[in-house]
PAVO-991312 format. One record per residue (C-alpha): residue in one letter; residue number from 0; x, y, z. Coordinates in Angstrom, 1 decimal, padded with zeros to 4 digits. Layout:
{rest: A nr: NUM east: X north: Y up: Z}
...
# end
This chain:
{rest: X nr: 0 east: -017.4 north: 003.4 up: -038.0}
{rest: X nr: 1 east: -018.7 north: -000.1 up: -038.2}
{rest: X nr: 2 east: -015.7 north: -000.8 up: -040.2}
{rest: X nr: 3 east: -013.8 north: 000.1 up: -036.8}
{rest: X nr: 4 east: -012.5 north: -003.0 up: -034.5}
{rest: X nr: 5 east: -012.9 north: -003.3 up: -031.3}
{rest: X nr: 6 east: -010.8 north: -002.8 up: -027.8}
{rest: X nr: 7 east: -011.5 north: -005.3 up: -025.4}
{rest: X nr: 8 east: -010.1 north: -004.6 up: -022.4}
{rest: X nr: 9 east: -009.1 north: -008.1 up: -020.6}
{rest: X nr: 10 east: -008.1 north: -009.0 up: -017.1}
{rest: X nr: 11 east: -006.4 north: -011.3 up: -016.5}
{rest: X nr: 12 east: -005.2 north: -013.2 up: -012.9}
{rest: X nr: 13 east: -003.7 north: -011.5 up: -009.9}
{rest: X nr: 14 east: -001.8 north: -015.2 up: -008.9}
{rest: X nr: 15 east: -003.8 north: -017.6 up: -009.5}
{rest: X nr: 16 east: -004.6 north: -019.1 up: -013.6}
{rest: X nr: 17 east: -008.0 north: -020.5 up: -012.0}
{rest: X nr: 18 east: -009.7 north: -017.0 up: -012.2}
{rest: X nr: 19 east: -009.0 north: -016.0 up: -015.4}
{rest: X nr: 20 east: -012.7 north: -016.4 up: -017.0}
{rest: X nr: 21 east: -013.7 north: -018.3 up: -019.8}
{rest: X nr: 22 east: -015.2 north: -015.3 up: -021.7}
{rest: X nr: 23 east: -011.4 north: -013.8 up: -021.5}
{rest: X nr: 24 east: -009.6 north: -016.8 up: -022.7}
{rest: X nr: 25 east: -011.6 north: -016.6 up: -025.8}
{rest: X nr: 26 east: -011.8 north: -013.3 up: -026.3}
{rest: X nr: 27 east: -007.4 north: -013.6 up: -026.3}
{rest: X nr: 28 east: -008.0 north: -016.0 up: -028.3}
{rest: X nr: 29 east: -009.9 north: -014.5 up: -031.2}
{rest: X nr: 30 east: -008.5 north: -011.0 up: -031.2}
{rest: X nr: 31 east: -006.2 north: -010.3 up: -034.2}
{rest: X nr: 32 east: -003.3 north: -008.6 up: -031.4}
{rest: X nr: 33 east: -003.0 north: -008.3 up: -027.9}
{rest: X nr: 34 east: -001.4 north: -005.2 up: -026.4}
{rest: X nr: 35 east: 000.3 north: -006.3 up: -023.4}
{rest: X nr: 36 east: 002.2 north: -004.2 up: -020.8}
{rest: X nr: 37 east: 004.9 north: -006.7 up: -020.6}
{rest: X nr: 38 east: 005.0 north: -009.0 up: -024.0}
{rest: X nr: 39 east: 007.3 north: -011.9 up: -022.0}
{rest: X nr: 40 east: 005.0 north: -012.4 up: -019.2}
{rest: X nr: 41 east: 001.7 north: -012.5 up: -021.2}
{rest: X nr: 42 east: 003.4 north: -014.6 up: -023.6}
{rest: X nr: 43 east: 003.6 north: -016.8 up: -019.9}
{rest: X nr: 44 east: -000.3 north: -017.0 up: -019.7}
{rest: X nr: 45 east: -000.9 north: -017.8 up: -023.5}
{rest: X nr: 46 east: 001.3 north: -020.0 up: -023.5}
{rest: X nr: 47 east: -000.1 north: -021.9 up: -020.6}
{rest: X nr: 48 east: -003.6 north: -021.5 up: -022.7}
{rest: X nr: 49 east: -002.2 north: -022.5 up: -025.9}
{rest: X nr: 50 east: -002.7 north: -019.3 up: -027.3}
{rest: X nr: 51 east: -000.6 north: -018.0 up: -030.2}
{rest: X nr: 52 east: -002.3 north: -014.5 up: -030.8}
{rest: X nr: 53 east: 000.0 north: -012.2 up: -031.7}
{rest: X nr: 54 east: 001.5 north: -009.6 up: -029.1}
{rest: X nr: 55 east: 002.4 north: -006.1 up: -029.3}
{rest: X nr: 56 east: 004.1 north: -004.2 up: -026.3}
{rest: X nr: 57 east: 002.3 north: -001.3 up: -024.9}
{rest: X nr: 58 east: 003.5 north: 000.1 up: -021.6}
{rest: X nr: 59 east: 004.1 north: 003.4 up: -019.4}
{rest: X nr: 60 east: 006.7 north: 005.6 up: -021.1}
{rest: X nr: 61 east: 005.5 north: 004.6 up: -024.7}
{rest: X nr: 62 east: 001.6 north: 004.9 up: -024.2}
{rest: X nr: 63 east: 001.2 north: 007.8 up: -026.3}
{rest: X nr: 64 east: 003.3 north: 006.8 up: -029.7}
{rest: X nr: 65 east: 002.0 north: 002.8 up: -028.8}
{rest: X nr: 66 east: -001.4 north: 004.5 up: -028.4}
{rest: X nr: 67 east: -001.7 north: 005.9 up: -032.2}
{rest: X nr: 68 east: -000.2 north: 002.9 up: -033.4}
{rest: X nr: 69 east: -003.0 north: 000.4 up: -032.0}
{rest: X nr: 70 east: -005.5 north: 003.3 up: -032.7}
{rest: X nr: 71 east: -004.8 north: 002.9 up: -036.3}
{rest: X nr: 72 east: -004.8 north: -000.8 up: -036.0}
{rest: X nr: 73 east: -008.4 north: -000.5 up: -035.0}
{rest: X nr: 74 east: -009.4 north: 002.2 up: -037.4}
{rest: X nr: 75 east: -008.3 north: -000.9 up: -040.0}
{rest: X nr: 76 east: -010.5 north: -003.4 up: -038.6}
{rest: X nr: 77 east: -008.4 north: -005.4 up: -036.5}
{rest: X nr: 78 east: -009.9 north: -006.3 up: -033.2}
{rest: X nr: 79 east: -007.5 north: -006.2 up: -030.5}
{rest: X nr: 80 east: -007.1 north: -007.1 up: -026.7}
{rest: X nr: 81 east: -005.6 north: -005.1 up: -023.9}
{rest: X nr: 82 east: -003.9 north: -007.1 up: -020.7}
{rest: X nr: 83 east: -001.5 north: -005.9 up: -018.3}
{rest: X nr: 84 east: 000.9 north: -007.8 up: -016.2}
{rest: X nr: 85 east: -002.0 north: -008.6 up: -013.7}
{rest: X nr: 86 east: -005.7 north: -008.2 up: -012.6}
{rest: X nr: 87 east: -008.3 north: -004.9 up: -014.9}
{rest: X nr: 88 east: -005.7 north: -002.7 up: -017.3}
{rest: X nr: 89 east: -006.5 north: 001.2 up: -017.2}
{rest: X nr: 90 east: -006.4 north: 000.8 up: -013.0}
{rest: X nr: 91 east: -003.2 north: 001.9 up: -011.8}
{rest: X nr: 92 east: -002.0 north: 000.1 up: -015.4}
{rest: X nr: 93 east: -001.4 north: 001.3 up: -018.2}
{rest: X nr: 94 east: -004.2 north: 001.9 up: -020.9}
{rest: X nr: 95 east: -006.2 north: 004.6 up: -019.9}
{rest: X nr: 96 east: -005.0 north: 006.9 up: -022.7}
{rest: X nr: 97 east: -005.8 north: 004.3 up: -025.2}
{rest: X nr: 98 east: -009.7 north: 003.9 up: -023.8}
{rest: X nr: 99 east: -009.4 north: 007.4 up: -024.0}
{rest: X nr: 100 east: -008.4 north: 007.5 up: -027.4}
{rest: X nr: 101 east: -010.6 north: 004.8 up: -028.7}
{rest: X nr: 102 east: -013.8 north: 006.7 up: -027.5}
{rest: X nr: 103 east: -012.8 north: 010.1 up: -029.1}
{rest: X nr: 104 east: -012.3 north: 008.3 up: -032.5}
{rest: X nr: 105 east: -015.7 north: 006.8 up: -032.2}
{rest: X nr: 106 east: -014.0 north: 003.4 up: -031.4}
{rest: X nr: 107 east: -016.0 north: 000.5 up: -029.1}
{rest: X nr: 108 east: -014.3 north: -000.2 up: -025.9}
{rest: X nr: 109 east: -015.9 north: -003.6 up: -024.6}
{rest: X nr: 110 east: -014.8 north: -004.1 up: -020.7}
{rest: X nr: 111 east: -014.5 north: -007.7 up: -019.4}
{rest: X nr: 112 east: -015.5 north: -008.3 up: -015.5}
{rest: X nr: 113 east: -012.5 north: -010.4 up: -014.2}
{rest: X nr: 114 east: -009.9 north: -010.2 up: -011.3}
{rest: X nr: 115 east: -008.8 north: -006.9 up: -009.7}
{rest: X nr: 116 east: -006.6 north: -006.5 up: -006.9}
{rest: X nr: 117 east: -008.5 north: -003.4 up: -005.1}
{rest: X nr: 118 east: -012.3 north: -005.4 up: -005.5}
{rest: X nr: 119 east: -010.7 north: -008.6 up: -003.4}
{rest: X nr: 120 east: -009.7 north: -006.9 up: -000.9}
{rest: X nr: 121 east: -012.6 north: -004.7 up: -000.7}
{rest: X nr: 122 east: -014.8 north: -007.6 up: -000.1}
{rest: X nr: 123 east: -012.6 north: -009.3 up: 002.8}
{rest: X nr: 124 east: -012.2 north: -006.0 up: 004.5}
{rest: X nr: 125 east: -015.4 north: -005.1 up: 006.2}
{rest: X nr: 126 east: -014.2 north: -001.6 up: 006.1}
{rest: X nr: 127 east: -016.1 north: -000.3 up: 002.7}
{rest: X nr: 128 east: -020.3 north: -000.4 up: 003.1}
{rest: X nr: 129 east: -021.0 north: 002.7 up: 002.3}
{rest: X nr: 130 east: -018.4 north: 003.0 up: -000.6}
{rest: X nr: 131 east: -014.8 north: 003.7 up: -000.6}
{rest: X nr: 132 east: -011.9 north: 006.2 up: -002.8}
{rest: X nr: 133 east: -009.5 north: 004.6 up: -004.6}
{rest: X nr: 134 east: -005.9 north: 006.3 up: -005.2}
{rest: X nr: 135 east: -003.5 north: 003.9 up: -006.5}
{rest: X nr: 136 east: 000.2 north: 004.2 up: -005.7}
{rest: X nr: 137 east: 000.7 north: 006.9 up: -003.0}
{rest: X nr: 138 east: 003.7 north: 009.4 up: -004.6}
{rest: X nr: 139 east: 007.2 north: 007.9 up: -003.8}
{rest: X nr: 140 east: 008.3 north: 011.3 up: -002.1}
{rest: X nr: 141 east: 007.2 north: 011.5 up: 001.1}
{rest: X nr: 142 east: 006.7 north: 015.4 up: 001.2}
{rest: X nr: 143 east: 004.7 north: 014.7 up: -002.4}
{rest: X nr: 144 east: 002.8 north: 011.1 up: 000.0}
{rest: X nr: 145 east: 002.0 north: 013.3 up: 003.1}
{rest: X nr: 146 east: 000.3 north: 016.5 up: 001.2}
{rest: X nr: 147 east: -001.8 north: 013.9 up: -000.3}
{rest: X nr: 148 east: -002.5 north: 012.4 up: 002.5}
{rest: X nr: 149 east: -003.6 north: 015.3 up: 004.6}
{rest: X nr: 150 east: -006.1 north: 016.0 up: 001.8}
{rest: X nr: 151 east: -008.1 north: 013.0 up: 003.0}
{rest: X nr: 152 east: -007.5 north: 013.6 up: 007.2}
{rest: X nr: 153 east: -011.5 north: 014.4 up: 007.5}
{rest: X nr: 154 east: -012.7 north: 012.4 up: 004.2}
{rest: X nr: 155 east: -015.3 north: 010.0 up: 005.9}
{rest: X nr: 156 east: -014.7 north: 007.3 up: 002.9}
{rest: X nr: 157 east: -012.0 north: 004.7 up: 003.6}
{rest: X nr: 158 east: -009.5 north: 004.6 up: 000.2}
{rest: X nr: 159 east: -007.4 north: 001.9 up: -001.3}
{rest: X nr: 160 east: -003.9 north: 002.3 up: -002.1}
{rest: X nr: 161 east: -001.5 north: 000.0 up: -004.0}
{rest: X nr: 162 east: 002.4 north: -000.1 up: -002.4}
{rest: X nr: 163 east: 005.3 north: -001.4 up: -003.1}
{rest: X nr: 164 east: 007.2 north: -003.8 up: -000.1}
{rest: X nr: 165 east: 010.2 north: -001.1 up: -000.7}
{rest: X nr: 166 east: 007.8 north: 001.7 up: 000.5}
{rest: X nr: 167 east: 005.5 north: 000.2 up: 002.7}
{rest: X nr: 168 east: 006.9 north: 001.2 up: 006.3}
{rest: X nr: 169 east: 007.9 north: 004.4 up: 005.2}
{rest: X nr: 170 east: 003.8 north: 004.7 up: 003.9}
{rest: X nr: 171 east: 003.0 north: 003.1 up: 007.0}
{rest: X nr: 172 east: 004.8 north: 005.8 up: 009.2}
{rest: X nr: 173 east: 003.4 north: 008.4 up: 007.6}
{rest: X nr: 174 east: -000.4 north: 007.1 up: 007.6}
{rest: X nr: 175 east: -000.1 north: 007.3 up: 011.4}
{rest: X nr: 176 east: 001.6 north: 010.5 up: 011.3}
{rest: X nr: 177 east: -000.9 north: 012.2 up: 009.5}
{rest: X nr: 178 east: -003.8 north: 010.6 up: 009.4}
{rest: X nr: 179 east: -003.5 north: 009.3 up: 013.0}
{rest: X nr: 180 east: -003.9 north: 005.0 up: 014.3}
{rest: X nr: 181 east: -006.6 north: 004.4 up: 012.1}
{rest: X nr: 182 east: -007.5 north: 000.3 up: 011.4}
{rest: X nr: 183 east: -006.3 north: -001.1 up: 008.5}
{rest: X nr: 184 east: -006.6 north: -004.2 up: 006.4}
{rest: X nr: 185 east: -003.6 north: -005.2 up: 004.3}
{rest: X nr: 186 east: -003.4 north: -007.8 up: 001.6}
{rest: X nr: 187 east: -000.4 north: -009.2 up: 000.5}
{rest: X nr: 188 east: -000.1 north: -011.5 up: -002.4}
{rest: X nr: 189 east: -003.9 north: -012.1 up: -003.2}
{rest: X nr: 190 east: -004.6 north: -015.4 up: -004.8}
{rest: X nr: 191 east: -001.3 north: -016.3 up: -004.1}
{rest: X nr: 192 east: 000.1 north: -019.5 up: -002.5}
{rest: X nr: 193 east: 001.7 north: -017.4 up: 000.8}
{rest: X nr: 194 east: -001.8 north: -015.0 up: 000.4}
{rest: X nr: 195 east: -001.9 north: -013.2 up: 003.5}
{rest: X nr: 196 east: -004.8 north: -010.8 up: 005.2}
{rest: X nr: 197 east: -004.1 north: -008.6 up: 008.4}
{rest: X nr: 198 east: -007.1 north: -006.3 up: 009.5}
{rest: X nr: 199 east: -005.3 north: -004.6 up: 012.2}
{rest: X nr: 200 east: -004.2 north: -000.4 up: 013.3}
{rest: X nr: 201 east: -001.7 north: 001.1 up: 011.5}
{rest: X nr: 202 east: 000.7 north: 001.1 up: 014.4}
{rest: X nr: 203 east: 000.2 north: -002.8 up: 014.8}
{rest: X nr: 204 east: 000.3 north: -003.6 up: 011.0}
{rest: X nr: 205 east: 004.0 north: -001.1 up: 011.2}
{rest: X nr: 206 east: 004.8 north: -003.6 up: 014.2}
{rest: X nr: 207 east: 004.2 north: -006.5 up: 012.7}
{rest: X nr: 208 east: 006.0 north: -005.7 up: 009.1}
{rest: X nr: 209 east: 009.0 north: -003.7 up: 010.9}
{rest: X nr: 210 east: 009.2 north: -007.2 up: 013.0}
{rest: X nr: 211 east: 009.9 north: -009.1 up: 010.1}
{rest: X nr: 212 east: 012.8 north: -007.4 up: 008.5}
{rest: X nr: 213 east: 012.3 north: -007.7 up: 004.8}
{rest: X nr: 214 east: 008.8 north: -007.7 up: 003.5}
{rest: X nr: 215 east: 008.1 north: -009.3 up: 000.0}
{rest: X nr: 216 east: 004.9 north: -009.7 up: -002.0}
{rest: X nr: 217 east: 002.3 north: -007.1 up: -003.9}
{rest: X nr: 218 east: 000.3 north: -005.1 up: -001.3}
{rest: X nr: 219 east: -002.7 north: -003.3 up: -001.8}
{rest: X nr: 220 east: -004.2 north: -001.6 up: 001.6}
{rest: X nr: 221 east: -007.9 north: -000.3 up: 002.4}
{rest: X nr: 222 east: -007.5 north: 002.5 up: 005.0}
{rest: X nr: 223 east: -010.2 north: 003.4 up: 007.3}
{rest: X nr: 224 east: -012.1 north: 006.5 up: 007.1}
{rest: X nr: 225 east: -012.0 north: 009.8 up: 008.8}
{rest: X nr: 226 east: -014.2 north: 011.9 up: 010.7}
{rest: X nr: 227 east: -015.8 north: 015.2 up: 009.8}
{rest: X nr: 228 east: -014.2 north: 018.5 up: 010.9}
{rest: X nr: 229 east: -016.6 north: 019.4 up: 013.5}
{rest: X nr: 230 east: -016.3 north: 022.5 up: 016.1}
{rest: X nr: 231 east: -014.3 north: 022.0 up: 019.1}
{rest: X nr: 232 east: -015.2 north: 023.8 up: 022.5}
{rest: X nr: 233 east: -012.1 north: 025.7 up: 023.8}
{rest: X nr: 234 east: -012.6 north: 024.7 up: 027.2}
{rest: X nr: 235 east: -012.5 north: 021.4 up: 026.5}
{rest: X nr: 236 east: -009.6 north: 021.3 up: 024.5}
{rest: X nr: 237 east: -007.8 north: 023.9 up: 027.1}
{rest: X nr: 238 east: -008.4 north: 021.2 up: 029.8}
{rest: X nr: 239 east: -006.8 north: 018.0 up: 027.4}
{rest: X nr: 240 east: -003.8 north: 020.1 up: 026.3}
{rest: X nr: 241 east: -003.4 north: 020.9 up: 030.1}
{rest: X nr: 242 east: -003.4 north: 017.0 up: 030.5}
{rest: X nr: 243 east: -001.7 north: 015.7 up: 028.0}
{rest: X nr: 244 east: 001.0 north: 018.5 up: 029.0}
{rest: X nr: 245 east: 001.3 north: 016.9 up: 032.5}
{rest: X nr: 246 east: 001.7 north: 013.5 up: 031.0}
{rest: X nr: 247 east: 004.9 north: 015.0 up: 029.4}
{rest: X nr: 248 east: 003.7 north: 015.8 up: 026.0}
{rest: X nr: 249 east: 005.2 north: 018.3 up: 023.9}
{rest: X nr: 250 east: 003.2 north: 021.4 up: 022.7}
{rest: X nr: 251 east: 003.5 north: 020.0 up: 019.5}
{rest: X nr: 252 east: 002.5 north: 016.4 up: 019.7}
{rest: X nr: 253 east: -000.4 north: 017.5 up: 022.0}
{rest: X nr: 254 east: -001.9 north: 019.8 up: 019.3}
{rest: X nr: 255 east: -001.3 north: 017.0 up: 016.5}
{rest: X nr: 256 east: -002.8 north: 014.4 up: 018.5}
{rest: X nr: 257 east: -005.8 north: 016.4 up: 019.5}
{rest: X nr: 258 east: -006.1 north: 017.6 up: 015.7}
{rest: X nr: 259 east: -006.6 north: 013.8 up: 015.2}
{rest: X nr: 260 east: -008.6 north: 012.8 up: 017.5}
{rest: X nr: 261 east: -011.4 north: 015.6 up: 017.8}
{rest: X nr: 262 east: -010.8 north: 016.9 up: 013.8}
{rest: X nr: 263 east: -010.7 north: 020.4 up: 015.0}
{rest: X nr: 264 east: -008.9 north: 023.1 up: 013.4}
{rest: X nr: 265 east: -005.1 north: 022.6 up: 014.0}
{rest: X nr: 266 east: -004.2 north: 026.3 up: 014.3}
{rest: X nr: 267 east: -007.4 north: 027.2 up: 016.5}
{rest: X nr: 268 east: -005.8 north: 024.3 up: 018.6}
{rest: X nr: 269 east: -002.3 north: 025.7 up: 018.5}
{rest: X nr: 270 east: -003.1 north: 029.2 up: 019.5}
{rest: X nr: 271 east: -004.7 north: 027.5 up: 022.4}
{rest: X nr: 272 east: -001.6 north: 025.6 up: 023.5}
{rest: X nr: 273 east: 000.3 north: 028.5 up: 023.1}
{rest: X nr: 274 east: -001.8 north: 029.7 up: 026.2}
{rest: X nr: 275 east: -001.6 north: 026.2 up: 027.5}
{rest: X nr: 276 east: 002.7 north: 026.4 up: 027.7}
{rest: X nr: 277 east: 002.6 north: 030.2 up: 027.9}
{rest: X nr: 278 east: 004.8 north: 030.7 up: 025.2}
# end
């Protein structure tokens, strides 16, 4: 085993070439290869470093035939650095199957601290004291997004999701839908020139992006958290259905919206309504 290289795993910037550490520029540096998710845009940053290190591809799609080919790389004694495109590999990047790999054959895994996309936002948000759930790219079918989604309408913990700006106000819409107007803080393009942080509902952040026609830029999101399912009295949710059904509400929307706001039992709520419209 001690014959055995080592995996570093190496972030590197989100935007800006100022964060990248000075620990990870050496470490780049003195590795024998670097397995890159995209070979042309780390070739970018070493170049910018004058770093010639050697690079070998490794990205989604090929991580398991990539994976045995570095494992045996390290199993020969060649130490060897893992970058993505931007901010920690292994998070929503690829690489976890080669950590994983690496510590069944008995192989050191030596993490760097460096930039990450879902820790800046974090700490600008104001939304995560007690902790927070992290779940990467929502699915990009919405029936496959929203039963995800409903899996977190009473989890107390605000989560962090990654999105593309090709997705975001379909996302959007179906935050609101499901989860109901909760307050969200978006940031697009961290560390970036045009960096840009709204901590705002989900109905006004869908306003403001739907307002702007095309939106460009990475996005990551920290959505509030829920409430616990609690008990709801019958009366009093006989007496709001009987409002909201004045106001002009559907049966529907009235037992989706109370659902939301009280986090009773949907169908306890709905045989209620069916009283309610005497249907």
């Amino acid at each position: 085993m001690s014959d055995y290289g080592t995996l570093f795993v190496v972030p590197t910037p989100i935007g800006n070439l100022e964060d990248l550490t000075q620990r990870a520029a050496r470490v780049l540096a003195e590795v024998d290869l670097i397995a890159a998710e995209d070979t042309r845009h780390t070739r970018k940053l070493l170049s910018h470093l004058g770093i010639a290190t050697p690079l070998k591809s490794y990205y989604r799609g090929q991580e398991a035939k990539k994976g045995e080919q570095l494992l045996a790389d390290l199993q020969g004694g060649r130490n060897i650095a893992l970058v993505s495109d931007a901010g920690t590999p292994a998070i929503s990047d690829p690489g976890t199957r080669l950590v994983r790999l690496c510590h069944a054959h008995g192989i050191r895994v030596c993490p760097l601290p460096g930039p990450s996309a879902v820790t800046t936002l974090v700490s600008a948000s104001g939304l995560a004291e007690e902790g927070y759930i992290f779940l990467g790219f929502l699915p990009s079918k919405r029936g496959q997004r929203r039963k995800l989604l409903q899996t977190h309408v009473y989890e107390i913990l605000p989560f962090v999701i990654y999105e593309s700006p090709r997705r975001i106000i379909a996302t959007l819409t179906d935050i609101i839908e499901v989860l109901g107007d909760r307050h969200i803080c978006m940031g697009r393009e961290l560390s970036k020139l045009h960096e840009e942080i709204l901590s705002v509902s989900a109905r006004q952040l869908l306003a403001e992006l739907n307002g702007r026609g095309a939106v460009k830029g990475e996005i990551v999101m920290i959505v509030e958290g829920g409430r616990q399912q609690e008990e709801v009295a019958g009366d009093d949710v006989h007496d709001l259905l009987v409002d909201l059904r004045r106001q002009g509400m559907t049966m529907k929307d009235a037992v989706c919206k109370i659902s939301q706001d009280l986090g009773g039992k949907r169908s306890d709520i709905y045989k209620i309504g069916l009283q309610v419209w005497k249907k």
